[in-house]
PDB file of N, CA, C and O in Angstrom, chain B, residues numbered from 101:
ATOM      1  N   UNK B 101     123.483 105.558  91.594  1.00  0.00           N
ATOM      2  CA  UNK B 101     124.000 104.569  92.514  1.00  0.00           C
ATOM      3  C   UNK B 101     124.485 103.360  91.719  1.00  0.00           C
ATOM      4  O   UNK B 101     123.695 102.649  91.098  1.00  0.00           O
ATOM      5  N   UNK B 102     125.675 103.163  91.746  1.00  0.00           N
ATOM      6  CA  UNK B 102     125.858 101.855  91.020  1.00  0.00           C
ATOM      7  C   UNK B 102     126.453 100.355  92.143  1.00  0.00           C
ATOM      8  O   UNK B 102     127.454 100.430  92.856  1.00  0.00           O
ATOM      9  N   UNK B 103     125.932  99.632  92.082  1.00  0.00           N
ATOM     10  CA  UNK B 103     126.118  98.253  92.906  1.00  0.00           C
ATOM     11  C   UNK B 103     126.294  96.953  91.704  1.00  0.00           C
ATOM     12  O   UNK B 103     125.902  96.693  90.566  1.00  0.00           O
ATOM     13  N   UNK B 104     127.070  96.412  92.684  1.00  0.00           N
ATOM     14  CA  UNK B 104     127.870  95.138  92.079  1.00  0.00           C
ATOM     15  C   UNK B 104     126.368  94.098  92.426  1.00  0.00           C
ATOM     16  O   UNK B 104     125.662  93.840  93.401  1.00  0.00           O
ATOM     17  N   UNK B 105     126.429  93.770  91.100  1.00  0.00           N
ATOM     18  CA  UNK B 105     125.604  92.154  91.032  1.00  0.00           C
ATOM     19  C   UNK B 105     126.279  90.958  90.805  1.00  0.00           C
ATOM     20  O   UNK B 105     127.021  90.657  89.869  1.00  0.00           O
ATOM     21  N   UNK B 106     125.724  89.925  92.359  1.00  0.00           N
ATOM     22  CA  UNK B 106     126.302  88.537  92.126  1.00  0.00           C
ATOM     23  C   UNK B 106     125.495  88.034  91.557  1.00  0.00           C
ATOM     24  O   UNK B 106     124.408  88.604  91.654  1.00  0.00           O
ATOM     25  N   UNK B 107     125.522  86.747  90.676  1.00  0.00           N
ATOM     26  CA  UNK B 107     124.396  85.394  90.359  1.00  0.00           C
ATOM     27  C   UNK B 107     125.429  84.490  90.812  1.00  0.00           C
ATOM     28  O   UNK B 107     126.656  84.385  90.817  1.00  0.00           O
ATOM     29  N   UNK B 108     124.024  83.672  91.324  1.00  0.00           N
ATOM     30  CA  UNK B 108     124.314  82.415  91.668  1.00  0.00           C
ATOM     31  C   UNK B 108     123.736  81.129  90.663  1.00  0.00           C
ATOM     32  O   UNK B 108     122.764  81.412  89.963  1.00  0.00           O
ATOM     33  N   UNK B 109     124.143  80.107  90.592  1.00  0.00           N
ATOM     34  CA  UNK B 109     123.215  78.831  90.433  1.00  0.00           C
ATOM     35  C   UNK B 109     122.683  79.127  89.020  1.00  0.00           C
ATOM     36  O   UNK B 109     123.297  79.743  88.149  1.00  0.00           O
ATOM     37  N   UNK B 110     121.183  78.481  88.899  1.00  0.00           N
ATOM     38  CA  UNK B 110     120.733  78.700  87.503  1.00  0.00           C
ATOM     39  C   UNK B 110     120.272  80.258  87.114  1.00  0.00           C
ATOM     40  O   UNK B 110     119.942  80.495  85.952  1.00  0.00           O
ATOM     41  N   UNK B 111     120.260  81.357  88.165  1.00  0.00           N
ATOM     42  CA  UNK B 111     120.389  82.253  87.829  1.00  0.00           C
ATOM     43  C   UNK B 111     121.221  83.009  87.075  1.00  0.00           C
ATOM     44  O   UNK B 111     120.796  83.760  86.198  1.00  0.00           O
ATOM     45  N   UNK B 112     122.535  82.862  87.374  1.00  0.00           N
ATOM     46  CA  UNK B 112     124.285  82.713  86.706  1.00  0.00           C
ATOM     47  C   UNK B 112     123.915  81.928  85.639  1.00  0.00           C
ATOM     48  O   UNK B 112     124.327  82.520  84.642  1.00  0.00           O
ATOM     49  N   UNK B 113     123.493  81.159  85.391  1.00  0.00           N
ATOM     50  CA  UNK B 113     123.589  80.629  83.743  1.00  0.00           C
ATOM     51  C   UNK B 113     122.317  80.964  82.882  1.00  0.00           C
ATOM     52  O   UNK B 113     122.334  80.559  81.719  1.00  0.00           O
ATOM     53  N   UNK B 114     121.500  81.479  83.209  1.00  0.00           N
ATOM     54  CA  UNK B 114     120.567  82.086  82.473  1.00  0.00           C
ATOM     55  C   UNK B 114     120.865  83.775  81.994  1.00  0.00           C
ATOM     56  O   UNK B 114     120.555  84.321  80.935  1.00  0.00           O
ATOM     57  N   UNK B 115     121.497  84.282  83.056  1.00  0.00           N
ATOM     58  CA  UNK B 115     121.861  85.389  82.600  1.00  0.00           C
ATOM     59  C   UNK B 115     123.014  85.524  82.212  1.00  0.00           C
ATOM     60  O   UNK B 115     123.093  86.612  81.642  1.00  0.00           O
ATOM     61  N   UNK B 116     124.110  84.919  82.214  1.00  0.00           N
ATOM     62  CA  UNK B 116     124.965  84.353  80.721  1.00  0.00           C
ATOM     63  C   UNK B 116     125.882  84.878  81.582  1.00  0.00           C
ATOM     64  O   UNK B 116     126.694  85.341  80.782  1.00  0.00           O
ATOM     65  N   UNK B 117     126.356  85.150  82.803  1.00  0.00           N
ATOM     66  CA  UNK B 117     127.751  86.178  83.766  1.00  0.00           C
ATOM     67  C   UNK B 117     127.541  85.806  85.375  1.00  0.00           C
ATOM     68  O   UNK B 117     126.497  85.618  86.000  1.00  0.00           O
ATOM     69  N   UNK B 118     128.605  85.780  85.707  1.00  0.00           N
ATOM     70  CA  UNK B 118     128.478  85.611  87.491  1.00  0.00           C
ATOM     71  C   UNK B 118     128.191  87.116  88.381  1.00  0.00           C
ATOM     72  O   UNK B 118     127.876  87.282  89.560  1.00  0.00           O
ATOM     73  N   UNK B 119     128.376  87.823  87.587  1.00  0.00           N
ATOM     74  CA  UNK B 119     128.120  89.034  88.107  1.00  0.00           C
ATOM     75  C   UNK B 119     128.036  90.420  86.783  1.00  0.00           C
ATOM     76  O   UNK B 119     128.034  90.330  85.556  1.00  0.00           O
ATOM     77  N   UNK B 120     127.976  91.611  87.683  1.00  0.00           N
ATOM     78  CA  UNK B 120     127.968  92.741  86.638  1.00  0.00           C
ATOM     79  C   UNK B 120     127.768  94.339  87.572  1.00  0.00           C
ATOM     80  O   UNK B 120     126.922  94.461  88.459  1.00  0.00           O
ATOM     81  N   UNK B 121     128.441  95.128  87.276  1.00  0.00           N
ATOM     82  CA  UNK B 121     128.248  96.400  87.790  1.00  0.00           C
ATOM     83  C   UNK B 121     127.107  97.019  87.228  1.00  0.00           C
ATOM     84  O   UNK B 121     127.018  96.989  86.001  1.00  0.00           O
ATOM     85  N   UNK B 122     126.014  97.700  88.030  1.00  0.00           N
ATOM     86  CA  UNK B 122     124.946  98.299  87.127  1.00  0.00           C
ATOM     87  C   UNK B 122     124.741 100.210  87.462  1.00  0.00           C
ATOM     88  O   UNK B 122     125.404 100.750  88.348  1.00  0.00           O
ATOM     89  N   UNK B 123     124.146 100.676  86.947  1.00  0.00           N
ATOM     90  CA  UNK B 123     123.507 101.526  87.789  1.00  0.00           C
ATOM     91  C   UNK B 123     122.264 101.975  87.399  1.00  0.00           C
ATOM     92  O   UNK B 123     122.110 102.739  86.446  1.00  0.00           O
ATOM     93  N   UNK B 124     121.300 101.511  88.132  1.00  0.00           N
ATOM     94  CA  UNK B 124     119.785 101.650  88.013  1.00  0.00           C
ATOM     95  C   UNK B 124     119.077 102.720  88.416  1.00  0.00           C
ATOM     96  O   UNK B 124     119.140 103.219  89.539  1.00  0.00           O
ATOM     97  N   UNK B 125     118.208 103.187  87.264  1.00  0.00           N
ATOM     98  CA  UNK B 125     117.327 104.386  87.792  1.00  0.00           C
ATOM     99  C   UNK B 125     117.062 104.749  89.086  1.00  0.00           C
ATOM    100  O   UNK B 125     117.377 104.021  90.027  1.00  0.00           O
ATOM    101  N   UNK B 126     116.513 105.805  89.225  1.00  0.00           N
ATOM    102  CA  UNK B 126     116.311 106.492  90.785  1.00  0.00           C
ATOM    103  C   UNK B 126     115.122 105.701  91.094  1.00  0.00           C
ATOM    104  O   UNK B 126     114.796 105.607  92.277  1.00  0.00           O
ATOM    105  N   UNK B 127     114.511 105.190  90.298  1.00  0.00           N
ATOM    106  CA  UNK B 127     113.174 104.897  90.499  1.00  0.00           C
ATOM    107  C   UNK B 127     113.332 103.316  90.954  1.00  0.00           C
ATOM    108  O   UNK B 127     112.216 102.833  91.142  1.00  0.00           O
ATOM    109  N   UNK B 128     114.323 102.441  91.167  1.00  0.00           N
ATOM    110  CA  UNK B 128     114.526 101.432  91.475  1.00  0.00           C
ATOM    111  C   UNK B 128     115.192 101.620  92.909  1.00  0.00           C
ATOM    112  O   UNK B 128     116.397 101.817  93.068  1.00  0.00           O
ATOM    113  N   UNK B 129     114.138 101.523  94.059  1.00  0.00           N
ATOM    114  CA  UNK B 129     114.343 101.119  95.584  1.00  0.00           C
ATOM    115  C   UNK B 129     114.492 100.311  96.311  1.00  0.00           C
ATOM    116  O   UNK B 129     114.914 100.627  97.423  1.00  0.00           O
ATOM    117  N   UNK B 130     114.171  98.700  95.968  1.00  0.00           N
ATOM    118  CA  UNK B 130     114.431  97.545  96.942  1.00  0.00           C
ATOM    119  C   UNK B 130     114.347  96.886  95.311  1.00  0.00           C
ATOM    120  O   UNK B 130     113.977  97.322  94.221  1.00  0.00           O
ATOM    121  N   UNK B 131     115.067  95.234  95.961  1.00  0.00           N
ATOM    122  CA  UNK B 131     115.695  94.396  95.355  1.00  0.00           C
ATOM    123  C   UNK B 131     114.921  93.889  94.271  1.00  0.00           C
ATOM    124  O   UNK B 131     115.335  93.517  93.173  1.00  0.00           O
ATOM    125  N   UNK B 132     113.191  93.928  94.905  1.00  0.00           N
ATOM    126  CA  UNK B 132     112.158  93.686  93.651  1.00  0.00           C
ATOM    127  C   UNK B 132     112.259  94.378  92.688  1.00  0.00           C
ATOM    128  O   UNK B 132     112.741  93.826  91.699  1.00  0.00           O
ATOM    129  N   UNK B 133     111.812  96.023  92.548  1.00  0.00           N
ATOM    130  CA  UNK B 133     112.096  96.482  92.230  1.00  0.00           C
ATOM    131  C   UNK B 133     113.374  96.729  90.857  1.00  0.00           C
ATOM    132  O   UNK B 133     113.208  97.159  89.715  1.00  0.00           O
ATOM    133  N   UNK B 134     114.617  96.256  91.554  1.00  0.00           N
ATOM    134  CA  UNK B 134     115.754  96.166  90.596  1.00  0.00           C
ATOM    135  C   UNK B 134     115.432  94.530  89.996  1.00  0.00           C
ATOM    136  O   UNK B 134     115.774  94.380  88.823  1.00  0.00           O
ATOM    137  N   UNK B 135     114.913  93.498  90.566  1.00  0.00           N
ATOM    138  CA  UNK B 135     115.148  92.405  89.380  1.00  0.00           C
ATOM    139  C   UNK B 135     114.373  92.580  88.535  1.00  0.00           C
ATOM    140  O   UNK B 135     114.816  92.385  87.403  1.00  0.00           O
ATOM    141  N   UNK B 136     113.031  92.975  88.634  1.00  0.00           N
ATOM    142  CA  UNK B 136     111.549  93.833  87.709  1.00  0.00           C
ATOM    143  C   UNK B 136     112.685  94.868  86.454  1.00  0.00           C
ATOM    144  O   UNK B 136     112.387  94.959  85.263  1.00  0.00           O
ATOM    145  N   UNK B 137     113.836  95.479  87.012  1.00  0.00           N
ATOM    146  CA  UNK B 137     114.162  96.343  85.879  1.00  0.00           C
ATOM    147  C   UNK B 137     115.228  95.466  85.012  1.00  0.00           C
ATOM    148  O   UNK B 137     115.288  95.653  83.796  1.00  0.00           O
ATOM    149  N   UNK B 138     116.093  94.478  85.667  1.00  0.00           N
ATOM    150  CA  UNK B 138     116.579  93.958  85.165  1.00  0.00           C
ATOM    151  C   UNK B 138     116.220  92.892  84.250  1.00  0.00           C
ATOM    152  O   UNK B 138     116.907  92.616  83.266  1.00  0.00           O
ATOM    153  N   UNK B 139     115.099  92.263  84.581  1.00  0.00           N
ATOM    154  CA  UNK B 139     114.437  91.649  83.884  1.00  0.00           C
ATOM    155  C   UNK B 139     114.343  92.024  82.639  1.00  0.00           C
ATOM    156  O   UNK B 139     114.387  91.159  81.765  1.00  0.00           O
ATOM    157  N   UNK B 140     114.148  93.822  82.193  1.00  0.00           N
ATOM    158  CA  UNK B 140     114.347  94.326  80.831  1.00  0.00           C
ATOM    159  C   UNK B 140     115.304  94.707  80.361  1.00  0.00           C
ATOM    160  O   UNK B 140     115.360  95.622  79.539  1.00  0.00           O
ATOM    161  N   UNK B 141     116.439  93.939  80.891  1.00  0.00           N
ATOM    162  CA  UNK B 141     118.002  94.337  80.002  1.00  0.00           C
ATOM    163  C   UNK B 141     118.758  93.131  79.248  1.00  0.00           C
ATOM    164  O   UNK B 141     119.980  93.079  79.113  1.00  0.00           O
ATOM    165  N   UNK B 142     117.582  91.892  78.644  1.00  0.00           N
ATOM    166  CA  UNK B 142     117.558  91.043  77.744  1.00  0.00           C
ATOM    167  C   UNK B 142     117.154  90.040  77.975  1.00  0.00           C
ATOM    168  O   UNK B 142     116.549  89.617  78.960  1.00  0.00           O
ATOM    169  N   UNK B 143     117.560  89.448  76.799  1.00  0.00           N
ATOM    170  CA  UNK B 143     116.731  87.652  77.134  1.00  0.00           C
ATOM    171  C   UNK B 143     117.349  86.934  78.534  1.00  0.00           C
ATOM    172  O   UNK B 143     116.655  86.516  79.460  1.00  0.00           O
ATOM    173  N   UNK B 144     118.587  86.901  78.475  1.00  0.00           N
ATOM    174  CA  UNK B 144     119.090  85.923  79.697  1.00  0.00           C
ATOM    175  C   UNK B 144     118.187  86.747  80.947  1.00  0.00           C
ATOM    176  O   UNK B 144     117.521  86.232  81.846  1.00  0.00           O
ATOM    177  N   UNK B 145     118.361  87.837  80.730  1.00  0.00           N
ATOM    178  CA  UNK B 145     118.076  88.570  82.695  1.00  0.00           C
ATOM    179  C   UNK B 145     116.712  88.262  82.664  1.00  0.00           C
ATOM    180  O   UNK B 145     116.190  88.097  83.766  1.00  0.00           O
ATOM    181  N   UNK B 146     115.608  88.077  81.111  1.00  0.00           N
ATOM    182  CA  UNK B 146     114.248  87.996  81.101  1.00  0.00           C
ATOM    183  C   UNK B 146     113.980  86.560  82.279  1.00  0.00           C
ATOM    184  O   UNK B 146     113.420  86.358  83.356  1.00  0.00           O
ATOM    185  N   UNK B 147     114.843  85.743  81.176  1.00  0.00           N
ATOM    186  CA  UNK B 147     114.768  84.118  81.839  1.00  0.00           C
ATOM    187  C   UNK B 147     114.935  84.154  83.252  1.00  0.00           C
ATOM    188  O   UNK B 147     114.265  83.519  84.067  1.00  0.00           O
ATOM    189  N   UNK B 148     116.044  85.085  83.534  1.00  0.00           N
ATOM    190  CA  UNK B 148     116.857  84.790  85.100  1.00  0.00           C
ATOM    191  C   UNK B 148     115.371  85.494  86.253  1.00  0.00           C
ATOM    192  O   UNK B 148     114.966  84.766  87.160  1.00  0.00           O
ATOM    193  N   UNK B 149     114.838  86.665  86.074  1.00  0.00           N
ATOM    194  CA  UNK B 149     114.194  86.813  86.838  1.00  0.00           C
ATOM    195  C   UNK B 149     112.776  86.757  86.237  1.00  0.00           C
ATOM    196  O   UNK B 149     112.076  87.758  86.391  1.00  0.00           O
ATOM    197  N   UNK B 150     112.285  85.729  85.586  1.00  0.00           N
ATOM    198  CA  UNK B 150     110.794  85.672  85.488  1.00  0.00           C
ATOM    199  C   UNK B 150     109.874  85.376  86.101  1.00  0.00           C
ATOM    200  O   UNK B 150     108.733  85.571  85.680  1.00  0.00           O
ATOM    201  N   UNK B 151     110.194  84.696  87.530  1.00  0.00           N
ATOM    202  CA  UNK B 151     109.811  84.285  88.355  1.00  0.00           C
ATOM    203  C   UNK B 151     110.380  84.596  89.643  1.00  0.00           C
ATOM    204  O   UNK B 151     111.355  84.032  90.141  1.00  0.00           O
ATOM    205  N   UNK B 152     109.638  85.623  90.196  1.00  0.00           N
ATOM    206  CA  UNK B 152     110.696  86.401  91.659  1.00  0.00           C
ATOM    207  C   UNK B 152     110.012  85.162  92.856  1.00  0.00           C
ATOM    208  O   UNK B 152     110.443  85.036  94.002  1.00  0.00           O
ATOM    209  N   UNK B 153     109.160  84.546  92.406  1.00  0.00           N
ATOM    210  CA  UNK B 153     108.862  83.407  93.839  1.00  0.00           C
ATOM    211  C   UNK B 153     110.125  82.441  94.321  1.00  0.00           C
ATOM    212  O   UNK B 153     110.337  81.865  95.388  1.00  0.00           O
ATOM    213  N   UNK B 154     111.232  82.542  92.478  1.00  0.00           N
ATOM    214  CA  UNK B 154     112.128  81.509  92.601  1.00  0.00           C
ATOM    215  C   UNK B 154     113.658  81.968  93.015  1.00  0.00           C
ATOM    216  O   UNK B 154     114.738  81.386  92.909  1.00  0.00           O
ATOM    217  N   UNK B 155     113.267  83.341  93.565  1.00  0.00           N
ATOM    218  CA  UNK B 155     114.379  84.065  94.067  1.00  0.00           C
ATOM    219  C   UNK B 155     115.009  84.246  95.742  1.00  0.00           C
ATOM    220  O   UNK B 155     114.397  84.290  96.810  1.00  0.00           O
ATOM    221  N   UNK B 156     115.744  84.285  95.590  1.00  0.00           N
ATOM    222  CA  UNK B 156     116.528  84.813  96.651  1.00  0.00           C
ATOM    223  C   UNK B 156     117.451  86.023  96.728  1.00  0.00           C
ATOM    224  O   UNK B 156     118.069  86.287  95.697  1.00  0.00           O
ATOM    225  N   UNK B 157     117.612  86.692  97.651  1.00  0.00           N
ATOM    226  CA  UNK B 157     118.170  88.265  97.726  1.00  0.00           C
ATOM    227  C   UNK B 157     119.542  87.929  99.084  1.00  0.00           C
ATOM    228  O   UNK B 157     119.521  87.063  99.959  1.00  0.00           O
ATOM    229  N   UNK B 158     120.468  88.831  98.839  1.00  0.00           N
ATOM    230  CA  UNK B 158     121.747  88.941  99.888  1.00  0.00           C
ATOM    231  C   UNK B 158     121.625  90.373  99.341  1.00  0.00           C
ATOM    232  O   UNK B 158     121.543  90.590  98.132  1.00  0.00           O
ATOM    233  N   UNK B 159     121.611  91.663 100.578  1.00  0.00           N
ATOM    234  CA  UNK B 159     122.005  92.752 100.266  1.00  0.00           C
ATOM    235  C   UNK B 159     123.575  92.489 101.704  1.00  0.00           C
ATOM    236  O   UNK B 159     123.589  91.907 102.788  1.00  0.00           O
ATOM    237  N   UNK B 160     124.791  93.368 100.821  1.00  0.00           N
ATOM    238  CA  UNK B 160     125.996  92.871 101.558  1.00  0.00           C
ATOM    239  C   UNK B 160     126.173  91.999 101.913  1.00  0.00           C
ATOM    240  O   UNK B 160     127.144  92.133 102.658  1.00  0.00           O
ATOM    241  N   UNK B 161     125.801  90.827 101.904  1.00  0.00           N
ATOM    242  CA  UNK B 161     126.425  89.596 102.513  1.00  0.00           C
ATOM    243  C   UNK B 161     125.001  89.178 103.534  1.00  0.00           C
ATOM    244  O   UNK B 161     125.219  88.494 104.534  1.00  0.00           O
ATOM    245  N   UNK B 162     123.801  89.549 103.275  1.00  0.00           N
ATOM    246  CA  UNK B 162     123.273  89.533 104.461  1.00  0.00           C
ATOM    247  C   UNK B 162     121.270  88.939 103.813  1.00  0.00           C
ATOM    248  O   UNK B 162     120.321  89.583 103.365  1.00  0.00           O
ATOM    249  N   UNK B 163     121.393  88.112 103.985  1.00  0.00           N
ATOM    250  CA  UNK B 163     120.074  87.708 103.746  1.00  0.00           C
ATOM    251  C   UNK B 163     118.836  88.612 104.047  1.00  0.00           C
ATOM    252  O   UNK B 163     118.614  89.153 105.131  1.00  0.00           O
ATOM    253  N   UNK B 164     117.807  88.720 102.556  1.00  0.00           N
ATOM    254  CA  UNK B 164     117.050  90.220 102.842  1.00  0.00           C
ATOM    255  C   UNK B 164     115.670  89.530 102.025  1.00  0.00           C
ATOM    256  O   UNK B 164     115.826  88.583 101.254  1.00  0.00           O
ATOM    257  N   UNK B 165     114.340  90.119 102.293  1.00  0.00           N
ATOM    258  CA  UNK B 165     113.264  89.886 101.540  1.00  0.00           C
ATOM    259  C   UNK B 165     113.231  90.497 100.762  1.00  0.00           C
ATOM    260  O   UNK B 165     113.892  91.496 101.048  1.00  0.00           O
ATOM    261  N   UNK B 166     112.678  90.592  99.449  1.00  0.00           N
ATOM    262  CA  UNK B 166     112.723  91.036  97.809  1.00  0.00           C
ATOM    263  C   UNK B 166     112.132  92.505  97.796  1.00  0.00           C
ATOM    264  O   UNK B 166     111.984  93.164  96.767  1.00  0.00           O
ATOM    265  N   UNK B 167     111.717  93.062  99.467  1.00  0.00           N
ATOM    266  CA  UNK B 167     111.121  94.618  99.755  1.00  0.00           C
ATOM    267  C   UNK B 167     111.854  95.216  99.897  1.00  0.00           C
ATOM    268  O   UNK B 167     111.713  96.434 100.003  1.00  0.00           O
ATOM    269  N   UNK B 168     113.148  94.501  99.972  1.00  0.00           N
ATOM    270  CA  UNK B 168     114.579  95.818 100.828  1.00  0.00           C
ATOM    271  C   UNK B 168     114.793  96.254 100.100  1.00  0.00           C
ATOM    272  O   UNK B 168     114.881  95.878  98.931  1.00  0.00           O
ATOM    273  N   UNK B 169     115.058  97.879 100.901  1.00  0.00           N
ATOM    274  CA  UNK B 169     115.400  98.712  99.954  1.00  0.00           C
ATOM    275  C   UNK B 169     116.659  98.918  99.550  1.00  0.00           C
ATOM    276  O   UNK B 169     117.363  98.082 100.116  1.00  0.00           O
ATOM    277  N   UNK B 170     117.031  99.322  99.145  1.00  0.00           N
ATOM    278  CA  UNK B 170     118.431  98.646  98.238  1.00  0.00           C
ATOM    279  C   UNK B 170     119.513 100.579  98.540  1.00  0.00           C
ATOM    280  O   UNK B 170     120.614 100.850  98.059  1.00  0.00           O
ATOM    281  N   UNK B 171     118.838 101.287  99.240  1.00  0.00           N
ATOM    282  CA  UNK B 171     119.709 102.815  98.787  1.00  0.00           C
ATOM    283  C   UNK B 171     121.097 102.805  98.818  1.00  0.00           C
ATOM    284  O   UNK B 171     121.756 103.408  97.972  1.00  0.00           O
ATOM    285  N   UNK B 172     121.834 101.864 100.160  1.00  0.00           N
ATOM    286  CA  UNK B 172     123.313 102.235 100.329  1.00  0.00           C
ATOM    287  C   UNK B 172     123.660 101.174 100.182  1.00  0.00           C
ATOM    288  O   UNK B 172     124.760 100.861 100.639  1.00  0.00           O
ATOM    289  N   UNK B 173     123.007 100.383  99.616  1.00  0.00           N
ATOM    290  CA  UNK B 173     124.069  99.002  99.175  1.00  0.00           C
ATOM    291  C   UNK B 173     125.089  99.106  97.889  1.00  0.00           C
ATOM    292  O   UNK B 173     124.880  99.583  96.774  1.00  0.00           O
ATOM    293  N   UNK B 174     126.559  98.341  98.575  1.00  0.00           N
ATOM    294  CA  UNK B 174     127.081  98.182  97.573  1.00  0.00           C
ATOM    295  C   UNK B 174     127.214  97.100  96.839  1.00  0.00           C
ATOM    296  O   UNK B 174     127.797  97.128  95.755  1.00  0.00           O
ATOM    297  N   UNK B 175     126.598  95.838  97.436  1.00  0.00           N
ATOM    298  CA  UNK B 175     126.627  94.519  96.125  1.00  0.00           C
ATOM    299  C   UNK B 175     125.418  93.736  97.000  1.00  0.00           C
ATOM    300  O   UNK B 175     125.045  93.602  98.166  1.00  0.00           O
ATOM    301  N   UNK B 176     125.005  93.241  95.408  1.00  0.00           N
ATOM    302  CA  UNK B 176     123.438  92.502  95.525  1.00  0.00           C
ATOM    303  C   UNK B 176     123.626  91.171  95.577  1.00  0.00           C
ATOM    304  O   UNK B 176     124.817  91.375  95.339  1.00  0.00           O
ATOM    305  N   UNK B 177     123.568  89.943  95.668  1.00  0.00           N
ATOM    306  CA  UNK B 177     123.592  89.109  95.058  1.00  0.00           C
ATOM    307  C   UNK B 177     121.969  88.401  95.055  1.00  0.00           C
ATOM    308  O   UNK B 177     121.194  88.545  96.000  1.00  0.00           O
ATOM    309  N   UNK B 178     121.732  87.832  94.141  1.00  0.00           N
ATOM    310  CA  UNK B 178     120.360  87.022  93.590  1.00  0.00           C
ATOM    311  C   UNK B 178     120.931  85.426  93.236  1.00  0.00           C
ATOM    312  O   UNK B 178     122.042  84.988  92.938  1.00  0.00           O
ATOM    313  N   UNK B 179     119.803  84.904  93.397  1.00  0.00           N
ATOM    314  CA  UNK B 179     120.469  83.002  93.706  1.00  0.00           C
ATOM    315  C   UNK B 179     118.630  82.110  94.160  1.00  0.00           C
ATOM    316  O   UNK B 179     117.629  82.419  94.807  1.00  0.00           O
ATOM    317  N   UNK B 180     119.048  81.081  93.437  1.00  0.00           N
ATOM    318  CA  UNK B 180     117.490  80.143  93.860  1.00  0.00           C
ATOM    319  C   UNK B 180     117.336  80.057  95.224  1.00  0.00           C
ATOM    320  O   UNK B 180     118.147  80.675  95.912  1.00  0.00           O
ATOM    321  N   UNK B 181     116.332  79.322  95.845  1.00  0.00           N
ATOM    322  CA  UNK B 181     116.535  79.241  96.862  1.00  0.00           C
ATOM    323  C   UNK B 181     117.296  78.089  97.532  1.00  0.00           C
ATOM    324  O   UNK B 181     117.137  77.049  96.892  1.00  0.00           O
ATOM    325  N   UNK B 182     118.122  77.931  98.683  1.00  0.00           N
ATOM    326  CA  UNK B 182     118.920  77.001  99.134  1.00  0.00           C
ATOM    327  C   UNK B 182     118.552  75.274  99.565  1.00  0.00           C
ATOM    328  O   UNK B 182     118.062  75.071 100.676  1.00  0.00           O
ATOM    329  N   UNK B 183     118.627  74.940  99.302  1.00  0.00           N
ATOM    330  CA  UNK B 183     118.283  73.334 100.128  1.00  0.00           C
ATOM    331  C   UNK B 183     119.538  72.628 100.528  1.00  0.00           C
ATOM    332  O   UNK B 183     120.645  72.562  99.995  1.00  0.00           O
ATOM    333  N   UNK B 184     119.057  72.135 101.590  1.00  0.00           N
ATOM    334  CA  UNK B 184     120.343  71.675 102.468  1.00  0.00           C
ATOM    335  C   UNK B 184     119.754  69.842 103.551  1.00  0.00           C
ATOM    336  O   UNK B 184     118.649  69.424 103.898  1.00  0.00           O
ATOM    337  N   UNK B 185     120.729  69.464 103.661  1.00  0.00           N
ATOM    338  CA  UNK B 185     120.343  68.215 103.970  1.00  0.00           C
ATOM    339  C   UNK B 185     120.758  67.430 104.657  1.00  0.00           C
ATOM    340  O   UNK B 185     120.197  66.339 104.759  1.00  0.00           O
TER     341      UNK B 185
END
């Protein structure tokens, strides 16, 4: 399965790209899951997801908790969380 990854915010600058096409093991099912694997595809992605409390998930365009499962999605995006005012 391969899906398009967005970054946002200081996520996007820790992992050094605004985005990236991946395709992750079978064994990667919801969004935790994939930032846990991404986390081991270098230093920036280490930095970007070392902390999933400081995350946020969009599967399609659509705001999701870090359990969703990810099977027919075609783009992820990951981003801090929002504040607004």
């Amino acid at each position: 399965m391969t899906v398009e990854l967005l970054y946002f915010a200081w996520v996007r600058e820790r992992v050094g790209m605004a985005g990236e096409r991946v395709d992750p093991p079978a064994e990667v099912v919801t969004v935790a899951d994939l930032v846990d694997w991404l986390a081991g595809q270098g230093e920036g992605h280490a930095a970007a997801f070392a902390d999933r409390q400081r995350l946020r998930a969009a599967v399609d365009q659509a705001f999701v908790p870090l359990d969703t499962p990810i099977a027919d999605a075609r783009e992820i995006a990951l981003f801090p969380p929002v504040t607004g005012g």
